[in-house]
N, C-alpha and C positions, 0 to 999 in steps of 0.2 A: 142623907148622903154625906159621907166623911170626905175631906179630900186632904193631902199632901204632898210637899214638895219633892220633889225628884231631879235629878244630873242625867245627861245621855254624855256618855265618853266619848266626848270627839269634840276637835278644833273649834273655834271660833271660825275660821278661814272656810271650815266644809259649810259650818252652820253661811257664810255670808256667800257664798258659790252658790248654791243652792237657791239662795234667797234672791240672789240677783240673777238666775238663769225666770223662779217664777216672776219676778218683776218685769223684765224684758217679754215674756208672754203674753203678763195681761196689757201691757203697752200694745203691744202687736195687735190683738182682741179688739185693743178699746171698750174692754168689758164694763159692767155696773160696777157698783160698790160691793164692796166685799166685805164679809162679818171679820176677818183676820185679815189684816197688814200683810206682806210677802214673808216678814223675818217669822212671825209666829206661824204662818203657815209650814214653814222650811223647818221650823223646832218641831210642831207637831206631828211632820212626814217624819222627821227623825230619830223622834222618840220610838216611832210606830216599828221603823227600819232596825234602831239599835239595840233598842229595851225588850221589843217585841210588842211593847204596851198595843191592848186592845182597843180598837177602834170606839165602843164605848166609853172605857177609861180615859181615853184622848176627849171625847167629847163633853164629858162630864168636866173634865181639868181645863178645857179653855174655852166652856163656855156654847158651844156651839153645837146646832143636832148631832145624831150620828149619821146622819144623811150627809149632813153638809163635809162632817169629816171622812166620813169617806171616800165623797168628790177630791177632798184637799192633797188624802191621802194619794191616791190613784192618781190625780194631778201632776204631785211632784214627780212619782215614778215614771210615769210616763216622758216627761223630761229630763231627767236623767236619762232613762235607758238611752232616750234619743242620742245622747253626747256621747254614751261610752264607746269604749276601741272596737272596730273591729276584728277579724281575724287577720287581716294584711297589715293596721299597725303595728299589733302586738308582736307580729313576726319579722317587723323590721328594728323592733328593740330585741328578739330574740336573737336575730342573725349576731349580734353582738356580746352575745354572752358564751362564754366556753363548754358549758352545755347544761340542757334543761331535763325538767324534771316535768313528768307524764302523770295522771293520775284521776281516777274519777270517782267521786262521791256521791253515794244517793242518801236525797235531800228529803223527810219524812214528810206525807201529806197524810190529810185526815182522807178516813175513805170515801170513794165515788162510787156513783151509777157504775160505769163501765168498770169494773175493777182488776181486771184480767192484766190489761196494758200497763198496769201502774203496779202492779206486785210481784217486788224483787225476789227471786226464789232463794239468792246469795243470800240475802239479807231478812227472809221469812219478814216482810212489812211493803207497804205500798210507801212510793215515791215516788222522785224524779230523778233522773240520773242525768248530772253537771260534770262535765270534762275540765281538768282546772292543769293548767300549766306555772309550773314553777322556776327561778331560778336555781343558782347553784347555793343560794345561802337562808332558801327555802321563802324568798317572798312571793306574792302573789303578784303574775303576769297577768293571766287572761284568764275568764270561764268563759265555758261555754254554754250556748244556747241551751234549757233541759231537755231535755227526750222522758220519754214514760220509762219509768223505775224497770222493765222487762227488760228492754235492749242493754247487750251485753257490751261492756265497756268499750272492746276492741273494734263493734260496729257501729256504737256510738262515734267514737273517735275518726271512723273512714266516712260516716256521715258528714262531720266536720269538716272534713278534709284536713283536720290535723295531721294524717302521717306524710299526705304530697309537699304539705304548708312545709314543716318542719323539713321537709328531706330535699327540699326543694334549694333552703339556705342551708344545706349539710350540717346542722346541727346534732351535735348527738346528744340524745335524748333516753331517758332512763325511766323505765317501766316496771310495772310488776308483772307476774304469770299471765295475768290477764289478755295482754296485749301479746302474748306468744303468734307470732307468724306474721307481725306487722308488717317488718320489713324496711327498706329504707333507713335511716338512722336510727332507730327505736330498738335500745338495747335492753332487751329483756334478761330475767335469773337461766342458767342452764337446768331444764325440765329433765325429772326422770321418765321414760317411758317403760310401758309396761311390757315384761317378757323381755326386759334390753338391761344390761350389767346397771347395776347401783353408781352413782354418778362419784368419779375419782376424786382422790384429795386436790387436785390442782380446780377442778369446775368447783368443789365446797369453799372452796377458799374465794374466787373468784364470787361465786352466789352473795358468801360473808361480806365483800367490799361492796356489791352491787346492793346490799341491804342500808350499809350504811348511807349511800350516797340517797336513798330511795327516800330514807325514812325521812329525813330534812324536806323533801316534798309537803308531808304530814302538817307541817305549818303554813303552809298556805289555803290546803282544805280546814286547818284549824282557824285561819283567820276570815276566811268566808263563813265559816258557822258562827265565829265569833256575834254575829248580827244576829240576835236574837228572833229576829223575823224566821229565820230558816230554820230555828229548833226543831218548828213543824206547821209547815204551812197550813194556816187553817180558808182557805181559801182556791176558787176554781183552781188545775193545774196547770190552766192554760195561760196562767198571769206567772207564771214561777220566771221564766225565761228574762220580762219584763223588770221582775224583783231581782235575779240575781245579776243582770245589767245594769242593773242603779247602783244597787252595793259594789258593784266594780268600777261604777262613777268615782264614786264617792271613795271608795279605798285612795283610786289614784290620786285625786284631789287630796286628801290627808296624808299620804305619806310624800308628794311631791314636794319637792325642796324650791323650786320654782316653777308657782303653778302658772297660767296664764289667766 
């Protein structure tokens, strides 16, 4: 067996948050001795989260079964999710923003038993479909809980209660086709309908400016994929919700200028 060094891209500060949220745990616990420290455990979760690196590959590089790292792994997640925002934080830094950006992503899973629920016809492949809210300068606010790759964005999003959440603190908020009929703040493209005149120069123009504002969105589903864990979750899909609430931990923590 070969082994080699490797970097996961991200902070000192994510790596030592992390480490001292499992720290604080096993204190809590009073658990046994543990084959890995808090801080290796915390690199190991992170590798898993950023690299994508396999739960084998992790166990083989520090040493430890792959039993054991996969408790480690599951471990950390699960405390992270515990800390991230929920939808009433994240709507109280949204109130403050001049307006937000709407959009939803389905996140590839390898296929299951049940495959019906999980196969997106938009997208011809099975996933999860994550709601991801953006600001104006396209960073990442909030995702949302996954739902099964089927459910259509627009009822995704009213599951959430993203369009009451948002229309509630009169944000306006900027959509694609998808989310046609929302309602409340949720400014969608002007749709041509069928058997009804071709849509005027002043609505194409208007569509033009609502593309740009939209597209800047695109960076925030790109900085959630960014974490290689999501390429394509090789794992039940009922943990997706769990993983993309840690990596929304963990975003905040790393791009926070003052974390607590």
């Amino acid at each position: 067996m070969l082994s080699y060094p490797s970097t996961v891209a991200l902070s000192s500060r994510t790596l030592n948050h992390l480490a001292d949220l499992i720290r604080a745990e096993r204190t809590r616990r009073r658990g046994r001795w543990r084959r890995l420290d808090a801080g290796q455990q915390a690199l190991l979760a992170l590798a898993h989260l950023r690299n994508g690196d396999t739960i084998a590959r992790l166990a083989c590089g520090f040493a430890v079964s792959v039993t054991t790292a996969w408790r480690y792994v599951r471990e950390a997640i699960n405390l992270l999710a515990a800390h991230a925002e929920d939808l009433n934080a994240a709507i109280r830094r949204i109130a403050r923003l001049a307006y937000a950006i709407l959009d939803g992503t389905l996140i590839p899973i390898d296929r299951v038993a049940d495959q019906r629920p999980y196969c997106s016809g938009k997208h011809k492949r099975h996933g999860v479909n994550v709601q991801v809210i953006a600001d104006c300068k396209g960073r990442l606010i909030w995702a949302s809980p996954a739902l099964p790759g089927a459910v259509h964005d627009l009822t995704a999003a009213r599951t959430h209660g993203l369009i009451d959440a948002l229309s509630s603190v009169n944000v306006m908020t900027f959509a694609d086709k998808a989310y046609q009929g929302a309602g409340g703040s949720i400014r969608t493209p002007c749709k041509r309908r069928r058997h009804r005149p071709r849509l005027s120069r002043r609505q194409k123009t208007v569509n033009r400016h609502h593309a740009k504002i939209r597209a800047v969105g695109e960076r925030a589903v790109a900085t959630l994929k960014g974490w290689k864990i999501l390429a394509k979750l090789r794992r039940c899909p009922r943990r997706a919700t769990a993983i993309v609430q840690a990596i929304l931990a963990l975003h905040h923590v790393q791009t926070s200028r003052n974390p607590r």
